[in-house]
Every structure is written in structure tokens, then in C-alpha cells.
DRENSEMAR-379410 format. One record per residue (C-alpha): residue in three letters; x, y, z. Coordinates in steps of 0.25 Angstrom, whole numbers, padded with zeros to 4 digits, always signed. Example, Ala and Ser with C-alpha at 12.3 -4.5 7.8 and 13.67 -1.06 7.14 Angstrom:
2
ala+0049-0018+0031ser+0055-0004+0029
end
This chain:
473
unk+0000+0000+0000unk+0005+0014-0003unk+0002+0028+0000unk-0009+0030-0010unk-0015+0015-0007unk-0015+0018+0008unk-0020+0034+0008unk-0032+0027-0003unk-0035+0016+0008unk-0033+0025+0022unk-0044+0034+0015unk-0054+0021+0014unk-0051+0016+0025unk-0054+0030+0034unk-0069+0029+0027unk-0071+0015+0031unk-0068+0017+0046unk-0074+0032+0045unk-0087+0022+0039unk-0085+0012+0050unk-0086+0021+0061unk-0099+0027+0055unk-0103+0012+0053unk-0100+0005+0066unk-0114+0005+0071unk-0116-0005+0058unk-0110-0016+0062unk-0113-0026+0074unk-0104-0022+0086unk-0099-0035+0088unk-0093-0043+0077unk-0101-0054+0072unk-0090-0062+0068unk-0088-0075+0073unk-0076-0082+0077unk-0065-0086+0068unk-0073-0078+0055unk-0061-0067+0054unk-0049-0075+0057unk-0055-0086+0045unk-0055-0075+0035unk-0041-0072+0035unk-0033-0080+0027unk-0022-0088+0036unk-0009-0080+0028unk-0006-0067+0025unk-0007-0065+0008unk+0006-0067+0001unk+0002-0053-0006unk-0002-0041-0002unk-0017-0038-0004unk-0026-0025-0007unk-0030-0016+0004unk-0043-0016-0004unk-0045-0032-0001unk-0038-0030+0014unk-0049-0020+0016unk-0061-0028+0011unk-0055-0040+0020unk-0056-0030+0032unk-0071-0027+0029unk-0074-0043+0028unk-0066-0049+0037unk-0062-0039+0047unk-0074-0031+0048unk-0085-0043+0053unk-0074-0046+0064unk-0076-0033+0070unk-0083-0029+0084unk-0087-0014+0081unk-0080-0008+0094unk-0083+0006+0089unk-0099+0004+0086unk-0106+0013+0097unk-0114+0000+0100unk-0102-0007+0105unk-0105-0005+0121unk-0095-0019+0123unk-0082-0019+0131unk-0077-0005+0133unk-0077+0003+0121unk-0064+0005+0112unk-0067+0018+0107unk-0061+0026+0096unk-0064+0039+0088unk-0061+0045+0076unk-0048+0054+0081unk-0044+0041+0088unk-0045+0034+0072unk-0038+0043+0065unk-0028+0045+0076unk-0026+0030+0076unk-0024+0031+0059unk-0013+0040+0062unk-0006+0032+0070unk-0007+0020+0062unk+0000+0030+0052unk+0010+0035+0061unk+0013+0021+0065unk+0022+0026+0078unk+0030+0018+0087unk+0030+0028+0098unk+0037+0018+0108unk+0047+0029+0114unk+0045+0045+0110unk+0056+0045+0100unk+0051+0037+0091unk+0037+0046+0091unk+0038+0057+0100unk+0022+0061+0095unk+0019+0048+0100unk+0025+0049+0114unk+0022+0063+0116unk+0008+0063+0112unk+0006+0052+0122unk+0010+0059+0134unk+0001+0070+0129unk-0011+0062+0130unk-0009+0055+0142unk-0009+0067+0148unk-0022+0071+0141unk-0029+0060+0145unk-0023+0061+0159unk-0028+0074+0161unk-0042+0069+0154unk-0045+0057+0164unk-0041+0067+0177unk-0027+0058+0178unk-0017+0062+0189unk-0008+0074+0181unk+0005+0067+0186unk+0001+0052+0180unk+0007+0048+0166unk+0001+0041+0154unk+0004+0031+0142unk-0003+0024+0132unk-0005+0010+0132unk-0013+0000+0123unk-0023-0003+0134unk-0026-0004+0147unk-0021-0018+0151unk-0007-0014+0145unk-0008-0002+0154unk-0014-0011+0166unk-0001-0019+0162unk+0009-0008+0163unk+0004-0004+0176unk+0005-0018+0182unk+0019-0019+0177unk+0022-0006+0183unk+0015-0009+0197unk+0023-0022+0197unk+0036-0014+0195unk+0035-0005+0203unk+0029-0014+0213unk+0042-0025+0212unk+0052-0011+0210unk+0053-0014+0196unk+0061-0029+0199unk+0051-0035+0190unk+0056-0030+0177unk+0070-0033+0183unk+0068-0045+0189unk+0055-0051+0188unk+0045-0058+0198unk+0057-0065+0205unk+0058-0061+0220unk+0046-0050+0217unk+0032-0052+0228unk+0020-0057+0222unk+0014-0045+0217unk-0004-0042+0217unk-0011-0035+0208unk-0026-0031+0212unk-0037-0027+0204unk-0055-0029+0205unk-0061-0040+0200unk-0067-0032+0189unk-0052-0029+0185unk-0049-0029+0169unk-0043-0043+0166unk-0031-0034+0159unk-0026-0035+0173unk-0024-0049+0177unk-0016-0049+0162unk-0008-0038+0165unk-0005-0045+0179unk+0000-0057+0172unk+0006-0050+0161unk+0015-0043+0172unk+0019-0056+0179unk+0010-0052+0192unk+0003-0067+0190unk-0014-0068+0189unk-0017-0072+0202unk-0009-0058+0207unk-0022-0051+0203unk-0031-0049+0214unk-0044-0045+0212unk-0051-0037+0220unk-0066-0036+0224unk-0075-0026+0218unk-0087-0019+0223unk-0100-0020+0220unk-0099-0009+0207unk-0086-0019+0203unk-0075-0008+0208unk-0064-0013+0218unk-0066-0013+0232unk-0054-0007+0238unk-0053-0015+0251unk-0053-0026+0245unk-0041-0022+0238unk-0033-0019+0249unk-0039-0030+0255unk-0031-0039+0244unk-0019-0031+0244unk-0017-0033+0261unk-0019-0049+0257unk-0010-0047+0249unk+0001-0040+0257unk-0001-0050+0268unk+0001-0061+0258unk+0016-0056+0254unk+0009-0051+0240unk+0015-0037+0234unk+0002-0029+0230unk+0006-0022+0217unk-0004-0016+0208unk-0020-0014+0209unk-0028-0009+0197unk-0041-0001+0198unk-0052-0001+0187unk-0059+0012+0184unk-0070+0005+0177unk-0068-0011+0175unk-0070-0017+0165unk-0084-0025+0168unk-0091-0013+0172unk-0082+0000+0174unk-0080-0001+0189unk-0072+0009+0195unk-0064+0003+0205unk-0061+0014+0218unk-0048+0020+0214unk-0043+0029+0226unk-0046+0018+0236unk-0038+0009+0228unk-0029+0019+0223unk-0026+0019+0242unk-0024+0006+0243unk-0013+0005+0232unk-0005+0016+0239unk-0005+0011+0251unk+0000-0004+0246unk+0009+0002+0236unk+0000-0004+0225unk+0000+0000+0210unk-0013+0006+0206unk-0016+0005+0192unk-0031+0010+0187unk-0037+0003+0176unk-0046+0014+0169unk-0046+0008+0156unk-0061+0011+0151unk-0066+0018+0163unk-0053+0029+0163unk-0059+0037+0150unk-0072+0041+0159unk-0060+0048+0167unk-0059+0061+0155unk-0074+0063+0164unk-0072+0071+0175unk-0083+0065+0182unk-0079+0053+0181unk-0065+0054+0186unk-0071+0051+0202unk-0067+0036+0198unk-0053+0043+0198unk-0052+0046+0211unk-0039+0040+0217unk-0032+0039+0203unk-0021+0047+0208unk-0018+0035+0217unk-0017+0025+0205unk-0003+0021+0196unk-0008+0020+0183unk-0022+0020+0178unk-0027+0016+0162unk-0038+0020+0153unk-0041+0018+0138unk-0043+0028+0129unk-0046+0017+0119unk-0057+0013+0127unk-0068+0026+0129unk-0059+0037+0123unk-0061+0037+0109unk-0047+0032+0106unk-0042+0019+0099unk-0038+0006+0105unk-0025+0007+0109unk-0023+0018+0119unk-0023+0014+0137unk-0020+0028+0144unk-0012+0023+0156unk-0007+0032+0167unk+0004+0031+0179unk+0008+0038+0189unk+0021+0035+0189unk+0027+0032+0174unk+0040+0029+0179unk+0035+0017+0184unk+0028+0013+0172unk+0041+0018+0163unk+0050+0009+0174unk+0043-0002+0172unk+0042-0004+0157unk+0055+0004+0153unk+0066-0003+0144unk+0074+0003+0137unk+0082-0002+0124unk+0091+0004+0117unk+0084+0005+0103unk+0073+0015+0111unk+0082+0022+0118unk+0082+0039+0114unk+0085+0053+0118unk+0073+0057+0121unk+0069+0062+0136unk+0058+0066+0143unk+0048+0060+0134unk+0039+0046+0136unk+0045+0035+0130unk+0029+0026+0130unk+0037+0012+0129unk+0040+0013+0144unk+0027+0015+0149unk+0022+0002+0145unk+0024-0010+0140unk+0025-0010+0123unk+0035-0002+0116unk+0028+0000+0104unk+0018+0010+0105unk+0007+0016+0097unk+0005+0032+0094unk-0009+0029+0103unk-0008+0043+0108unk-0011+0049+0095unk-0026+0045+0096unk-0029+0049+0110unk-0026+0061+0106unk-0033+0063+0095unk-0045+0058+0104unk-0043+0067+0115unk-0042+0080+0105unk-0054+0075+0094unk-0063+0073+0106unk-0058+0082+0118unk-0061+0081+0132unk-0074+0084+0132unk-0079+0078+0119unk-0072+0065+0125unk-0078+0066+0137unk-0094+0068+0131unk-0093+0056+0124unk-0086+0048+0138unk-0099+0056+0147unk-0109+0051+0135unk-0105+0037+0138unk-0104+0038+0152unk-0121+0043+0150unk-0123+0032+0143unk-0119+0021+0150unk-0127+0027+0163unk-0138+0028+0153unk-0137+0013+0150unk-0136+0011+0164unk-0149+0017+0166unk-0157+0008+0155unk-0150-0006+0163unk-0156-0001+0177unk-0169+0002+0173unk-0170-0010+0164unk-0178-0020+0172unk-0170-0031+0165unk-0158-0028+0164unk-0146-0024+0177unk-0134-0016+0178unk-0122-0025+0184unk-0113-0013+0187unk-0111+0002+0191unk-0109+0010+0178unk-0098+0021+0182unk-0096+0024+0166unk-0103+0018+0152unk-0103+0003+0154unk-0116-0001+0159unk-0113-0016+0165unk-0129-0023+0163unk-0137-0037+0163unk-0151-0040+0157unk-0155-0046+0169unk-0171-0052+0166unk-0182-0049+0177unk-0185-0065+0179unk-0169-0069+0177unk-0161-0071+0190unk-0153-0085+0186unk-0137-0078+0187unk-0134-0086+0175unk-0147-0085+0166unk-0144-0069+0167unk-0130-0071+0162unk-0133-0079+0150unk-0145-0070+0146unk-0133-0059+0147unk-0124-0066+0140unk-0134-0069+0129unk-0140-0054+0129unk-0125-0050+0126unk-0122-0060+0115unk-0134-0057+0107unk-0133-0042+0108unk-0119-0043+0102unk-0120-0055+0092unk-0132-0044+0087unk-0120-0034+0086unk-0129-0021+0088unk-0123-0019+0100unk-0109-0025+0108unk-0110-0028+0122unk-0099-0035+0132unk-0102-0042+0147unk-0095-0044+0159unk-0098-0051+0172unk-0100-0042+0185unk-0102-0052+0197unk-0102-0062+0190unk-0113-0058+0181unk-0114-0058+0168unk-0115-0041+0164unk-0118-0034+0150unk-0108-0022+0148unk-0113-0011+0139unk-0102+0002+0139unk-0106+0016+0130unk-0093+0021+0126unk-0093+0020+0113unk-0088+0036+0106unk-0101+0038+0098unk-0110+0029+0108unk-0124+0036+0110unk-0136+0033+0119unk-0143+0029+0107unk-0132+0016+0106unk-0134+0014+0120unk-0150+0013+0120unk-0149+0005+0106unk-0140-0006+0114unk-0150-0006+0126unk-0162-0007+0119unk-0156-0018+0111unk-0151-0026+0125unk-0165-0024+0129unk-0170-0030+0118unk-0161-0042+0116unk-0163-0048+0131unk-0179-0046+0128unk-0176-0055+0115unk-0168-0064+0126unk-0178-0063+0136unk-0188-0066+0127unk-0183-0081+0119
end
């Protein structure tokens, strides 16, 4: 392909994802693809000759195309949204065409620079503690991951990258039971060992309970174990659970414990000032993640993690051969502040995010779905047939059809299970589940940028309407 072929099929290519972006709505949410029906149209080698873009492109429409799962249809209320936006695309387009490596600030100062900028934007958005530094990671369990390494470091003196385990305590990590699984692999990743994890007891809105924390940590203690890090969720996973950050940000401090803050959906409600309450105590915390790639309008890949201290997270992951080694002072050099080397120029997209939409037009869209999911909220409670399984401290409304005359435990979960799998197989409308005390539990979450009450009311009407067909067989 050359310079002619590629300006001729850049051009094509913008109108077909300008189309699908006005289209999205058209296709079923969830694909309907079955097992096995992309992989067996792929021929098992590549072609000994290179092939049209014309035929690549049809191939993408027939193949590729029924295989997808339409992340960026306003009814896809599944998960927690991976939202993007059209400054966020064409930022994206650039730095396809930039291609940078921007593993240390010689070779792309733009990319390192730019970096540091928006951290601090996003810092200052989220009502951050001014003196805390941030870096870009891929997501939030690579971030989760660095601070584990770094809380194990710090914690053994930083012997562990010298020496290993040998001769070092048996070290405890402690999160709730409604902690992101993330954990538990980063824990084994970083050599800690699974059944370090200890999972403490949640309340009855599924946030920690700090007693029973310190409670764990004082066994431990007495048991000859070496506390090292604890992680607390500003919205879980399950149902957004905000765990109490300044009581267990006091506990940490007075055991010497690493307190990292896992705000990896939940930490974009923070540009709201009236939702920064959830906050309080942060300044207690060593490190604490959010996702712009999840509710800020900005492309998968791009965590925002934050330290106090980044000499401990530069310590713990500096190396330094010869080939990368430069003149250049007082500047961030990123491959030290986690764990690749390469990196991508991620901070090109947040900022074209942050400037296309500005604070304010950001945070309208975050209040809009913060009103929605109260609205949703509203139609379970006064639903006769349905229940709400959990506080809703943001847009994910946590619910069961839960029949009048029905009371069998398991009869309710399969009726769930089967109100979920015929909405999605219908594909208006994508919907995930979770289990909250043990209970099978419909998760619906309004986040998507160009959501609107009409979406929301169209997906309730239609969950009404499908358990009534159920019901009614």
C-alpha cells in the first residue's frame, strides 16, 4: 500500500466508522455469534501473497462484523461501560499515526510531558491531594499490580528485588469479600501466594466493615504474619460499594500497612464535587486508580494511578541498562513507574477528551447518568414484582424479578437467569448478573455517553414485558 492507496482508504474508512457510530443502535447488542463460527472462517495460514484491501475490508464486514458485541450501543447497560468519543477517536488515529514508543522522555519528549500535564489535570479534577503524582497505566489491575509490588517492597526494605522471599516473613494482603478478583491475581503474580488474601467482612450495603479488619490484622500479628497492604474499593465491582476510606485509611497508619484504593469505575463520579464525600480520608491512602477508559469518554487503554510517594513506585520498578540511558534531567522517564517498558502515547486522547468536552460538559453527561440510575432505582421499588439487592450510590442499579407467589431461593435464580438470557439472545438490549449474598442479581448500569431516559425506559419496559411472557408459559 502506498501514500495514494492509503490517504484513498483512510477516507473510506472515517465514513464507515462516522456510519457506525450513527448506526450502533441497529445492531443486536450482544453478538449472536455462536462458538467457534469466526475462528472457522479464517483460513488456517496466512496467504502466500498479499491480498487487496478491497477483499480485507469485505472480509472485516462478513466475518469480523457478526462477531462483535456492540460496546458503544447506548442500550449496552452490561459490565461497566468502555466508553469512548469522537475526540477520543480521532486522538486515537493520530497515535496510530505517530506510532511513538514513549518509554523514556528522549525518545518522545511530547509523549512524557503531555503525561505529567494531564495527570495533573485529572488530579486536580477528581479533588486529589495536590502533592500525590500520576502515570498512565493499561488498567486498573496492572495499577493494582504495581502497588502491590510496591507495598511488598517497601514492606521487606526493598530485599525482595534483591534477594527474593528467602528469610522475608509471610506477608498479608487484605481486601472485602466484594473485592475485584484483579486482586487475588495480582497477589499471586507478585509471589504473596493466594491464600495470603484475606477477605474481610462486609456490611450490609457490601462495604468493609473496619473492625473486622483490624480485627484480621491483630490475628495476624499474633500469628507471627507481617500485614502489608490492604485495598479499599470505592465502588466494587458487584454493586459499587463504597468501602469507609478514613476509618481504614487509620487502621493502615497505625499497623504500618500500604493502603491502595481501587476506584476503577467509581473514581470518574469524583470530577462531581458532590460526590467526593466517598473521599474522605484519601489523603491517608498510598496509591488509588481510576479508569478514564471506563465513564470518561476516553479509549481502552488508559488507568490513571496515583502515589504519594513515587519514589517508592520508581525504586521498586527502576532498571537501568545502558542502551536507555540519557542526558536528560529533571524529567519522568514512565518506564519506571510501572511495570512494561514500552508505552503507548495514551495521554494524547485524555487530552483531547478533557478540552473537547471541558469540565462542565463532562461533568453534565456523569450527573445525567448519576439521574438516571436513581430513576431506574425508582421503577424497581415501586415494581411489585421486582427487588433491588443493593444501595445505588451511583448508575448501577443491582435488581431481581422477584414474582409475588415465588419464595423457592433457587426457583428465583433460575427464573433470573432465564429473564437475562432471553433478553440478551434477543440482543435489544445487553444486560450482565452478579451474586449478592449468595443470590442471583440483574445488574443494569447507565453510562453510556449518549444514554438517555428514553433508552432506560425502553430497556425497563422490555424487562417487564419479558418476565410477564416467562410468567405466563
Amino acid at each position: 500500500m502506498d501514500a495514494t492507496e492509503f490517504r484513498h482508504w483512510s477516507h473510506r474508512l472515517a465514513d464507515w466508522m462516522a456510519d457506525y457510530l450513527e448506526q450502533v443502535e441497529s445492531y443486536p447488542v450482544r453478538s449472536q455469534a455462536a462458538p467457534g463460527s469466526i475462528f472457522s472462517q479464517v483460513p488456517p495460514a496466512p496467504p502466500a501473497a498479499g491480498e487487496p484491501m478491497e477483499a480485507i475490508f469485505a472480509d472485516f464486514e462478513r466475518i469480523v462484523m457478526p462477531g462483535i458485541t456492540h460496546w458503544q450501543s447506548p442500550n449496552f447497560f452490561a459490565y461497566f461501560p468502555a466508553n469512548t468519543s469522537y475526540p477520543s477517536l480521532l486522538a486515537e488515529m493520530l497515535t496510530a499515526a505517530l506510532g511513538v514508543q514513549g518509554m523514556i522522555w528522549e525518545t518522545s519528549p511530547a509523549a512524557a510531558e503531555l503525561e505529567e500535564a494531564m495527570m495533573n489535570w485529572l488530579r486536580g479534577l477528581a479533588g486529589l491531594p495536590a502533592a500525590w503524582s500520576g502515570v498512565i497505566q493499561s488498567t486498573a489491575s496492572e495499577a493494582t499490580l504495581a502497588a502491590l509490588l510496591t507495598a511488598r517492597e517497601q514492606a521487606s526494605e526493598y530485599g525482595i528485588n534483591e534477594s527474593g522471599f528467602a528469610g522475608q516473613p509471610v506477608f498479608r494482603v487484605y481486601a472485602s469479600g466484594q473485592a475485584h478478583s484483579s486482586i487475588e491475581k495480582g497477589v499471586k503474580i507478585a509471589g504473596f501466594g493466594r491464600r495470603n488474601v484475606v477477605k474481610i467482612p462486609v456490611d450490609e450495603a457490601f462495604a468493609m466493615r473496619p473492625e473486622a479488619l483490624e480485627a484480621a490484622i491483630q490475628a495476624d500479628l499474633a500469628a507471627g504474619l507481617r500485614p502489608c497492604c490492604a485495598i479499599a474499593a470505592l465502588g466494587t465491582t458487584s454493586s459499587t460499594a463504597m468501602d469507609p476510606l478514613r476509618a481504614i485509611g487509620e487502621i493502615c497508619r497505625r499497623y504500618g500497612i500500604w493502603l491502595h484504593v481501587d476506584a476503577a469505575y467509581a473514581g470518574s463520579a469524583f470530577i462531581l464535587p458532590e460526590c467526593r464525600s466517598w473521599l474522605d480520608g484519601i489523603e491517608l491512602a498510598d496509591s488509588f486508580v481510576f479508569n478514564p477508559h471506563k465513564w470518561l469518554f476516553t479509549h481502552f487503554d488508559c488507568s490513571a494511578y496515583f502515589v504519594r510517594d513515587p519514589g517508592a513506585l520508581v525504586r521498586t520498578f527502576e532498571i537501568l541498562p545502558e542502551y536507555l540511558k540519557t542526558a536528560a534531567a529533571g524529567v519522568n522517564n514512565y518506564r519506571d513507574w510501572g511495570i512494561p517498558l514500552g508505552r503507548r502515547f495514551r495521554a494524547l486522547k485524555l487530552w483531547f477528551v478533557m478540552r473537547s468536552f471541558g469540565a462542565e460538559g463532562m461533568q453534565a453527561r456523569l450527573r445525567e447518568h448519576l439521574r438516571l440510575g436513581q430513576l431506574l432505582a425508582a421503577w424497581v421499588d415501586a415494581h411489585p414484582d421486582f427487588e433491588r439487592l443493593a444501595p445505588v450510590p451511583l448508575n448501577l442499579v443491582c435488581f431481581r424479578w422477584h414474582p409475588q407467589d415465588q419464595h423457592d431461593p433457587a426457583a428465583l435464580d433460575a427464573l433470573n437467569e432465564q429473564l437475562l438470557s432471553s433478553l440478551n439472545l434477543e440482543g435489544r438490549i445487553y444486560l450482565t448478573h452478579t451474586r449478592l449474598n449468595g443470590v442471583y442479581t440483574l445488574r443494569m448500569v447507565m453510562g453510556h455517553p449518549d444514554v438517555t431516559e428514553a433508552h432506560v425506559r425502553q430497556a425497563w419496559e422490555l424487562i417487564q414485558a419479558r418476565s410477564a411472557q416467562i410468567a405466563a408459559r
